[in-house]
MARDONU-561936 format. One line per 5 residues: their letters; for each residue x, y, z of C-alpha. Coordinates in Angstrom, 3 decimals. Example, Ala and Ser with C-alpha at 12.3 -4.5 7.8 and 13.67 -1.06 7.14 Angstrom:
2
AS) 12.300,-4.500,7.800 | 13.670,-1.060,7.140
END
This chain:
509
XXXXX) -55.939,94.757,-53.058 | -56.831,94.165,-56.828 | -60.008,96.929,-56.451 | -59.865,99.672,-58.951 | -61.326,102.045,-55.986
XXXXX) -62.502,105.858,-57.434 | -64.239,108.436,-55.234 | -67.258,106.462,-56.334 | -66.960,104.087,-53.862 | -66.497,106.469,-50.989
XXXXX) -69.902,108.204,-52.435 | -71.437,104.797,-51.881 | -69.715,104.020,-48.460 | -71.079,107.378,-46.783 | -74.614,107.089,-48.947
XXXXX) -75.281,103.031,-47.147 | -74.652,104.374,-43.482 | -77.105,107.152,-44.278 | -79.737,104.445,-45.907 | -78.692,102.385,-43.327
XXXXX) -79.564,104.495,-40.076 | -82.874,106.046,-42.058 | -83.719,102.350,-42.732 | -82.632,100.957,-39.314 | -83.954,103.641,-36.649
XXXXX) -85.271,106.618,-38.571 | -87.505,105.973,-40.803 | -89.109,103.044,-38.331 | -89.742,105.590,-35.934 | -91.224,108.338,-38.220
XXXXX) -93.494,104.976,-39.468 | -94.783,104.127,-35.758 | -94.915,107.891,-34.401 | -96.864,109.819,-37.528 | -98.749,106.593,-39.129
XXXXX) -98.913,104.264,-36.443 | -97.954,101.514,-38.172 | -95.367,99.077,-37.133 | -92.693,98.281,-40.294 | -91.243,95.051,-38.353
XXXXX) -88.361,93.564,-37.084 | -87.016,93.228,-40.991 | -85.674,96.819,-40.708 | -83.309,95.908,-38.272 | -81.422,94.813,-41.427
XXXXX) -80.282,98.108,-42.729 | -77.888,97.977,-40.228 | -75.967,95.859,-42.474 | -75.841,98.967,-45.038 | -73.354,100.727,-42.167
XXXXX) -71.561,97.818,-42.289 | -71.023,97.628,-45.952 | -70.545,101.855,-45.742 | -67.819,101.223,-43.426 | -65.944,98.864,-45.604
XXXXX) -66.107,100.943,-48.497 | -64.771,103.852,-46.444 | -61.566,101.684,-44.948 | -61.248,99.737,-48.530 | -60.856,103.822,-50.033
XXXXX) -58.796,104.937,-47.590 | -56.188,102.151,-48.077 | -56.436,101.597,-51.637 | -57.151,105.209,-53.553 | -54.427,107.578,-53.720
XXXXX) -54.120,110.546,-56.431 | -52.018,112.670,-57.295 | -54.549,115.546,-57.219 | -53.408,118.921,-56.325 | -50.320,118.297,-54.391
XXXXX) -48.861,115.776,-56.471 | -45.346,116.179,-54.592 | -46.887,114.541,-51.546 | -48.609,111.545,-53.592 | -44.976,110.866,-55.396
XXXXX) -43.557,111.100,-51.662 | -45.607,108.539,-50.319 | -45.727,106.251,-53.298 | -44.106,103.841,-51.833 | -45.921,103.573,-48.583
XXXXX) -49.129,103.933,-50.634 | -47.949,100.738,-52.612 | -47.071,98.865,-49.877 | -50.371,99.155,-48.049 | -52.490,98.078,-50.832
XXXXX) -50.194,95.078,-51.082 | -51.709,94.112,-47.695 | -54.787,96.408,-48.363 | -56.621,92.880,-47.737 | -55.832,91.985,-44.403
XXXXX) -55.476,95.589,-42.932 | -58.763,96.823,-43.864 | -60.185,93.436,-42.046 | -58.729,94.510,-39.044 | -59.298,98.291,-39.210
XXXXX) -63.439,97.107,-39.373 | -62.567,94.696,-36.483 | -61.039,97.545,-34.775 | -63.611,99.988,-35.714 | -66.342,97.580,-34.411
XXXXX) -64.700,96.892,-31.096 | -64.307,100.456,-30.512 | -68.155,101.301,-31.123 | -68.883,98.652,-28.524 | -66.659,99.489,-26.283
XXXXX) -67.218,102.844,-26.302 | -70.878,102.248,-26.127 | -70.489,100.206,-22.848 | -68.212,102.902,-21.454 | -70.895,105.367,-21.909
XXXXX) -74.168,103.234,-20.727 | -72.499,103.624,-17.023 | -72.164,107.192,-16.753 | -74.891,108.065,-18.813 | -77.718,106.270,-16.768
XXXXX) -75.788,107.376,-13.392 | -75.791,110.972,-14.028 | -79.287,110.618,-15.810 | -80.579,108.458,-12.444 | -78.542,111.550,-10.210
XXXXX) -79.665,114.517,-12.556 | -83.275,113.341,-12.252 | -82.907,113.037,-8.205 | -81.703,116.450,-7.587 | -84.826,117.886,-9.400
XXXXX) -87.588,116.287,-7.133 | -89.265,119.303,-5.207 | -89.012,117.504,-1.829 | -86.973,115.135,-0.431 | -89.357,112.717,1.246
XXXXX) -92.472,111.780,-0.617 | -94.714,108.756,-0.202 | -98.635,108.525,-0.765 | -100.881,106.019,0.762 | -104.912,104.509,0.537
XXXXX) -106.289,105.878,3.684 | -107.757,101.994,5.023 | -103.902,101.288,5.906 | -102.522,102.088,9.194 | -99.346,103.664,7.589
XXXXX) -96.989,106.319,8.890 | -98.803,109.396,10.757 | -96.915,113.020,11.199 | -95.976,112.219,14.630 | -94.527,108.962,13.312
XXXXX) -92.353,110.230,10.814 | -90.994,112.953,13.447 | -90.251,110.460,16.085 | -88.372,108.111,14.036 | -86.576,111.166,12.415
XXXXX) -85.501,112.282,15.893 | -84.345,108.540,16.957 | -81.595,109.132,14.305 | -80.875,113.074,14.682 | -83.125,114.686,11.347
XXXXX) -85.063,117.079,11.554 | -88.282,116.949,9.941 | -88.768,120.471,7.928 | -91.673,121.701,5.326 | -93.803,119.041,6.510
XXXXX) -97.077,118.860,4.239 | -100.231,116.412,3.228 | -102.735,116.493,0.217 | -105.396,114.273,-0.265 | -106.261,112.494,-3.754
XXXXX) -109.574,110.207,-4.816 | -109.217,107.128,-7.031 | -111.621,107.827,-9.576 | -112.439,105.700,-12.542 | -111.916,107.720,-15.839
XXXXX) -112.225,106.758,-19.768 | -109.128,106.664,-21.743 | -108.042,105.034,-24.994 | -106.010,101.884,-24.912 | -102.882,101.585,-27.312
XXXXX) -100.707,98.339,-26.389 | -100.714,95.965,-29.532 | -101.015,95.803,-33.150 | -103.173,94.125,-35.958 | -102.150,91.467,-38.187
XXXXX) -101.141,94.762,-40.743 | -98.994,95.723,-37.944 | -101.241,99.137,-37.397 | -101.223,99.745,-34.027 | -105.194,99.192,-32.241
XXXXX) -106.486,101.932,-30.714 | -109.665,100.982,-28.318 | -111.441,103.728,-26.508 | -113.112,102.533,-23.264 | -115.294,105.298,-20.533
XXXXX) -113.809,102.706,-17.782 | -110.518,102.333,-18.775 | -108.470,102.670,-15.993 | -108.528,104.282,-12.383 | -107.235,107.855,-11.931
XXXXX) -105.709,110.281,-9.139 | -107.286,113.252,-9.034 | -106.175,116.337,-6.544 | -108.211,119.148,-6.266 | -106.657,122.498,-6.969
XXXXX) -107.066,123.975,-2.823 | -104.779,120.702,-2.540 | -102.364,120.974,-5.170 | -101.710,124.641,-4.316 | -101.088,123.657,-0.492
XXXXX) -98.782,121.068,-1.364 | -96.872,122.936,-4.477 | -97.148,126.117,-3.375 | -98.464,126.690,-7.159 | -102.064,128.336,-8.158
XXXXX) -103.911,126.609,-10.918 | -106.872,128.242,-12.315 | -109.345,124.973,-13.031 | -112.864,125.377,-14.214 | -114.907,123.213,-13.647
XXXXX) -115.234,120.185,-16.050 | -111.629,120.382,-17.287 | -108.062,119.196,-15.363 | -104.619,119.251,-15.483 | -101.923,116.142,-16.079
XXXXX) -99.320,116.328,-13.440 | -96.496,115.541,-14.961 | -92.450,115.982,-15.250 | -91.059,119.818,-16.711 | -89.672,117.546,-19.763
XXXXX) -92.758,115.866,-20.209 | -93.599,114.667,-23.992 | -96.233,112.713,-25.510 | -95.765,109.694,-27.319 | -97.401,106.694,-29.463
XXXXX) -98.872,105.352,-26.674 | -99.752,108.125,-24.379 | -101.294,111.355,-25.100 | -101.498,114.322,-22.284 | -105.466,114.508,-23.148
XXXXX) -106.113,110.620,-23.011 | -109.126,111.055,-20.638 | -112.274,112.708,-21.514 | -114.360,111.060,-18.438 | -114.556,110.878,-14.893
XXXXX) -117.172,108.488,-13.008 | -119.114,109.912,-10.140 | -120.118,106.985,-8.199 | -122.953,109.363,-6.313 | -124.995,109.756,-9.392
XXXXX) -123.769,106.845,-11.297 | -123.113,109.283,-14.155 | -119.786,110.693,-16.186 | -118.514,113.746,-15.856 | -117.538,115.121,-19.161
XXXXX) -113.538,116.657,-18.797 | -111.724,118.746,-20.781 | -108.085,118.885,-20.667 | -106.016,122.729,-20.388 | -102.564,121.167,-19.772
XXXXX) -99.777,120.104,-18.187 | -99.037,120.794,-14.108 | -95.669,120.458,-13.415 | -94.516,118.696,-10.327 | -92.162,115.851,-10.571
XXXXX) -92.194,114.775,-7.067 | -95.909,114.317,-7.432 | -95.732,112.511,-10.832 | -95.933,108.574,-9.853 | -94.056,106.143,-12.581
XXXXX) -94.629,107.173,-16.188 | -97.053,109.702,-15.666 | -99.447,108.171,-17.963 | -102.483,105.434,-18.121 | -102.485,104.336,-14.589
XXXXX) -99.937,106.731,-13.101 | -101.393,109.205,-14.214 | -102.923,111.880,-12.009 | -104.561,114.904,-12.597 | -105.556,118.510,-10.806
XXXXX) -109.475,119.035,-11.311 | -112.042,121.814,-9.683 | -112.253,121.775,-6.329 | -116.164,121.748,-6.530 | -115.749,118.713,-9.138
XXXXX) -113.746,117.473,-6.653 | -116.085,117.257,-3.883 | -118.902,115.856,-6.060 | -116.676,112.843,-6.901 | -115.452,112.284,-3.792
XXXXX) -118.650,111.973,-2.059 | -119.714,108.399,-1.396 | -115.879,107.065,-1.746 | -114.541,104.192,0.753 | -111.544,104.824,2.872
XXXXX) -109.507,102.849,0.164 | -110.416,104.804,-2.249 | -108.748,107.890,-0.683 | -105.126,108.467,-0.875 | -102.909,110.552,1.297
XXXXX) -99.723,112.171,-0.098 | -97.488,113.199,1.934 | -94.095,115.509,1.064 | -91.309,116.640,3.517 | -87.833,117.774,3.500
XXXXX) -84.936,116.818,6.215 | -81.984,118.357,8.099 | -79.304,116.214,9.272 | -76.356,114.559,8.336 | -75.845,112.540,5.659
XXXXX) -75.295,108.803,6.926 | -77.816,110.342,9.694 | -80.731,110.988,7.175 | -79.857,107.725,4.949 | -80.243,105.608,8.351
XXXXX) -83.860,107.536,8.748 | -84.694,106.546,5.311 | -83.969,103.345,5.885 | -86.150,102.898,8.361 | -88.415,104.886,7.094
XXXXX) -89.332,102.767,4.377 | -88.785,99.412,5.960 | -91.898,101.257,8.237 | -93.961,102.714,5.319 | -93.849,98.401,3.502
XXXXX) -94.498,96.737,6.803 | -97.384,98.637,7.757 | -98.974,99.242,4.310 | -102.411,97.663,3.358 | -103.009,94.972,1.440
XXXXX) -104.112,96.769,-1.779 | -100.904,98.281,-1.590 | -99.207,95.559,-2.263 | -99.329,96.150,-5.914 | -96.637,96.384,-9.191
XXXXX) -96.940,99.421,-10.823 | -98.579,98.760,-13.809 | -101.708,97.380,-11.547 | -105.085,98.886,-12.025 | -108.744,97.101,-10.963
XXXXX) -110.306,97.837,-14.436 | -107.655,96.763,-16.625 | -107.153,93.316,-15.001 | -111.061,92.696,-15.200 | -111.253,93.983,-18.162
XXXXX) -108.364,91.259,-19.427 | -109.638,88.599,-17.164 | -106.266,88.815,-15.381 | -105.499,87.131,-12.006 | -104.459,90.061,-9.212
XXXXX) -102.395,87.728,-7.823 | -100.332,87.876,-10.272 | -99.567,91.645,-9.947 | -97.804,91.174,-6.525 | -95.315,94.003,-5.628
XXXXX) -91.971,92.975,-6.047 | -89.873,94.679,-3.214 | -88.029,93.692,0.311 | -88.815,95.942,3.257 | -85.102,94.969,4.350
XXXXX) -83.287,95.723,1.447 | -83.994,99.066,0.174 | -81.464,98.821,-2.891 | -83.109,96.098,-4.650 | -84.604,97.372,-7.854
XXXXX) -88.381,96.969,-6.886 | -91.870,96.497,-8.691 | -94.551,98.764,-6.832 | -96.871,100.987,-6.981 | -96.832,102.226,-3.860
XXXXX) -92.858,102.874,-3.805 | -92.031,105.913,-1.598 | -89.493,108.478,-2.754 | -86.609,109.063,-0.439 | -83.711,110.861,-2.313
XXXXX) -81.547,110.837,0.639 | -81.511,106.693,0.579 | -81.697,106.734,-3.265 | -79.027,108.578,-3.914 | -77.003,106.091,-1.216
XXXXX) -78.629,103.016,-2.864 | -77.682,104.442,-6.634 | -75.027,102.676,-7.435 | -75.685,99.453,-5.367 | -79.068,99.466,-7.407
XXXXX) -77.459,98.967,-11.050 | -74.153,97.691,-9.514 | -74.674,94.236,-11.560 | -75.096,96.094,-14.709 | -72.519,98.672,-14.296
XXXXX) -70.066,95.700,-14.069 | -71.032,93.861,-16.592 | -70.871,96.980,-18.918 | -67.459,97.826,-17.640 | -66.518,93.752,-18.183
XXXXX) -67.616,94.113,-21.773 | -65.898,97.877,-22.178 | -62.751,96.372,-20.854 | -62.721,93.339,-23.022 | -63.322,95.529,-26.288
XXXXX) -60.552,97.787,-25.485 | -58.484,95.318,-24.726 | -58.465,93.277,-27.673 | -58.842,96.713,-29.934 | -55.300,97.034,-27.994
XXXXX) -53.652,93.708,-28.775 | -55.046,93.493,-31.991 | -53.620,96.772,-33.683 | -49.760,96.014,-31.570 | -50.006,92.252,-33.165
XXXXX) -51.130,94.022,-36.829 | -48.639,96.612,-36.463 | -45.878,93.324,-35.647 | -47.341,91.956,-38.804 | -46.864,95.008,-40.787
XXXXX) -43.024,94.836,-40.512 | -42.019,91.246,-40.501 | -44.202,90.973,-44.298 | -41.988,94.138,-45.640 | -38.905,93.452,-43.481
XXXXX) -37.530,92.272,-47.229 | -38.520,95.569,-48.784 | -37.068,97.731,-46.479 | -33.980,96.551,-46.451 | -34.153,96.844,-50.338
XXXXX) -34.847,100.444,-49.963 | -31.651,100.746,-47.516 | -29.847,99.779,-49.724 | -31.459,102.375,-52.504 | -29.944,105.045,-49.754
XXXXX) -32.865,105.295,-47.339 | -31.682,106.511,-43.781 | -33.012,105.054,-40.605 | -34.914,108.043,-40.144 | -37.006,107.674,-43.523
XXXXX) -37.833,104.660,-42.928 | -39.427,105.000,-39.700 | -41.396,107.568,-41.165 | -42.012,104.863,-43.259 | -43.007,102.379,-41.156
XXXXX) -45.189,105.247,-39.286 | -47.610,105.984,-41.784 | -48.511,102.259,-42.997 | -48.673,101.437,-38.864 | -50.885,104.597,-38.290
XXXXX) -53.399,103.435,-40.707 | -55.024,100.571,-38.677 | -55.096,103.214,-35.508 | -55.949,106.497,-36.569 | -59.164,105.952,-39.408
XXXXX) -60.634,103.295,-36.797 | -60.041,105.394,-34.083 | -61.965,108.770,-35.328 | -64.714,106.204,-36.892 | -65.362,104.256,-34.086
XXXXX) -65.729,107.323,-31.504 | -67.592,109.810,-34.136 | -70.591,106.949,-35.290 | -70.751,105.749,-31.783 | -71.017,109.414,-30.416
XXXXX) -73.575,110.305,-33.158 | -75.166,107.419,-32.550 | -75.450,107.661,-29.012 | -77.331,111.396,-28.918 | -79.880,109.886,-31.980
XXXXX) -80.859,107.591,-28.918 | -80.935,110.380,-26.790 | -83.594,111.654,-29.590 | -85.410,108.854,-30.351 | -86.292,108.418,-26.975
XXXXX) -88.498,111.046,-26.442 | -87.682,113.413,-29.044 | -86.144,115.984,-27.617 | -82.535,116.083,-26.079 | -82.960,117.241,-22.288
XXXXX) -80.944,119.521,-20.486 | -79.427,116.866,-18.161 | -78.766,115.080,-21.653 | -76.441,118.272,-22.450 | -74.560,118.745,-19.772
XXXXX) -73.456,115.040,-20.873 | -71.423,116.319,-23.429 | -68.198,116.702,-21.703 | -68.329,113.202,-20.133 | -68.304,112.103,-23.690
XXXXX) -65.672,114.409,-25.024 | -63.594,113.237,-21.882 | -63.860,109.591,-22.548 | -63.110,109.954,-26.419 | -60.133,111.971,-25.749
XXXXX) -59.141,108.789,-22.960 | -59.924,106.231,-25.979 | -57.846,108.458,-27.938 | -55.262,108.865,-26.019 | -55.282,104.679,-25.252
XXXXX) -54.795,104.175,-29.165 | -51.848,106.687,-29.083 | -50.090,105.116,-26.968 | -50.144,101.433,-27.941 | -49.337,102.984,-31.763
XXXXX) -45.887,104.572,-30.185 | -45.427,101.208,-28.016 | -46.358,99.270,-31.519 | -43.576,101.610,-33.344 | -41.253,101.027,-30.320
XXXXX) -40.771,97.567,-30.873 | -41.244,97.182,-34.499 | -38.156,99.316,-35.347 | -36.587,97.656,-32.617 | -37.135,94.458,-34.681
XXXX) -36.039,96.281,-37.694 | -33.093,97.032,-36.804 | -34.567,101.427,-37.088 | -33.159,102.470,-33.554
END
């Protein structure tokens, strides 16, 4: 390596990953969020500044040694030092290869277990274990249905419940695409999109939770770890239509109820559902057709396990077959948005298979069995679990055989100079040490690199996603700390397999 490298060029390597992930994700984000305006696509190219960072980080660690404070240790190494800059080249190409393949395959390695326990973690929170809501035209599964098919497979139908909710017609404000100065278009319409509403007798039967509503104002339902974001705003509606008196209804919003098992979807635009005055209620239900009305209903089961996943089963092959046909729906549907874009409803067909409850589906009207969802997990995401553990296994793998075949390389090219240095007087023992440090430098730099950015970088998603880290996000510390110390503990042992054979080669044994 002919570089004269100073601490300079470390400076610089650490300073173009920082410009590179403010650049890249940061700064993008801070641009959309607080300004609404949309940088592009060309910021995707301060990635390369982590790239370059990297290099200059590898390139300093090969090629710039002092003697500093301890000057005994740089004279001890001197020669190790002066071989590795020889090859400084060629090793620091494969400690970035390395270094690469370890990010990705430590990113596929996490993207399994992180959206498995995320999928699981959000599961166990629902506040019942059956829920499914329905327009009151269809024909759909009664209380006495539900308890005779649970007792045809031996569950017990507990903490039965029902609510009723109106399909109301609200205002909101519309925030999908951008202008040609990439600022995003905000378009306020009174009949944006068609709402949920609950009253607050209703909510409190089916929650078991009081809410104080006045009249003219409502509550979101939404998830505990609800957050706002560019597109959707907790206070988006300001309008109800009351079909009696063809009028609005001025709202007010006072904040968020929490309830994820009756949040539908996102929780926002036209899942979103809200808890207004019972008296406000009334006045906008009056008038109302039959499929206008929705039922919710929310139960929990006793029974045993493959018992209560066979009732869920046919429990929702039941609920699809018998559902009406505005039911049949994807969940992004809504009457007002697709006349208002001149869309064709047909087009907005649910995607789902009352036979096969693990396919991943597309509607609206989806009911919520945990019981069958927890069974149907895995088989859900199966095809993408693989193919991230396909792609985790191929990255490791060829992290694996790359560093034994660079550590081969490392002592064939100074086979000559070792012997030289036997016969200076060097022991078989020194130069193993030897041939230990110049080896360990293409496992142990891209090793800690690799698994810090890709850690780091995998909790900033965590963050940009909704800016905040959750508490099931937490707890999935330890998973990560567990598969970096397996990665870890991978690299040690194909450096002491690598060490095995090249002093076998050497003749160091």
């Amino acid at each position: 390596m002919k570089k004269m490298v100073t601490p300079r060029y470390l400076i610089i390597g650490f300073v173009s990953i920082l410009v590179g992930v403010l650049g890249g994700m940061i700064i993008p984000s801070i641009s959309m969020n607080v300004f609404h305006h949309s940088l592009g696509g060309w910021t995707n190219l301060f990635y390369a500044l982590v790239l370059i960072g990297l290099y200059h980080i590898m390139v300093y660690s090969v090629a710039c040694h002092r003697r500093g404070r301890g000057p005994q240790k740089y004279y001890n190494n001197l020669i190790s030092y002066g071989m590795l800059k020889f090859q400084g080249a060629s090793i620091v190409k494969n400690m970035m290869v390395i270094t690469l393949l370890l990010a990705a395959g430590l990113f596929a390695v996490f993207y399994t277990p992180v959206n498995l326990l995320g999928a699981g973690d959000t599961l166990n929170k629902y506040e019942a274990e059956y829920s499914y809501h329905y327009l009151m035209d269809a024909d759909e599964i009664s209380q006495e249905d539900a308890k005779k098919l649970a007792k045809e497979n031996n569950v017990t139908i507990t903490d039965y419940r029902e609510g009723e909710l109106i399909k109301v017609t609200g205002s909101g404000t519309e925030r999908e695409d951008f202008d040609e100065d990439n600022n995003l278009i905000e378009e306020y319409y009174k009949d944006f999109i068609e709402y949920e509403c609950i009253s607050a007798g209703s909510y409190e039967a089916l929650t078991g939770e009081k809410l104080v509503v006045e009249e003219g104002s409502y509550y979101l339902i939404h998830t505990p770890d609800a957050t706002e974001n560019l597109y959707n705003r907790f206070d988006n509606m300001d309008y109800l239509y009351c079909s009696s008196e063809e009028d609005y209804l001025p709202m007010s919003y006072k904040g968020i109820a929490k309830s994820r098992v009756l949040t539908t979807g996102y929780g926002f635009d036209s899942d979103a559902r809200y808890v207004i005055n019972d008296q406000d209620y009334e006045r906008l239900r009056t008038g109302l057709t039959p499929n206008k009305i929705v039922c919710q209903v929310l139960f929990n089961t006793e029974g045993k396990s493959d018992d209560e996943i066979a009732f869920g089963t046919k429990l929702y092959k039941e609920f699809a077959l018998r559902m009406s046909e505005e039911m049949d729906v994807m969940g992004i549907y809504d009457f007002n948005s697709i006349k208002r874009k001149g869309d064709n409803p047909e087009d907005y067909k649910a995607v789902y298979n009352p036979d096969n409850s693990a396919m991943d589906v597309d509607w609206k009207y989806e009911p919520v069995l945990i019981s069958l969802m927890q069974g149907n997990l895995a088989l859900r995401f199966a095809i993408f679990y693989l193919l991230f553990l396909y792609v985790a296994v191929i990255c490791l793998a060829a992290v694996g055989i790359i560093s034994y075949t660079r550590s081969q390389s490392v002592g064939i090219t100074n086979q000559q100079v070792f012997m030289d240095i036997r016969k200076l007087g060097a022991d078989n023992q020194y130069l193993k040490k030897l041939l230990g440090k110049m080896i360990r430098k293409v496992y142990v730099l891209p090793t800690i690199v690799g698994i810090t950015i890709m850690t780091l970088f995998q909790f900033l998603i965590f963050y940009m996603n909704d800016r905040i880290i959750t508490t099931g996000e937490v707890r999935q510390i330890p998973l990560f700390i567990g598969i970096a110390v397996m990665i870890a503990l991978y690299q040690m042992i194909i450096y002491r397999l690598s060490m095995k054979t090249v002093s076998r080669m050497m003749g160091l044994q």
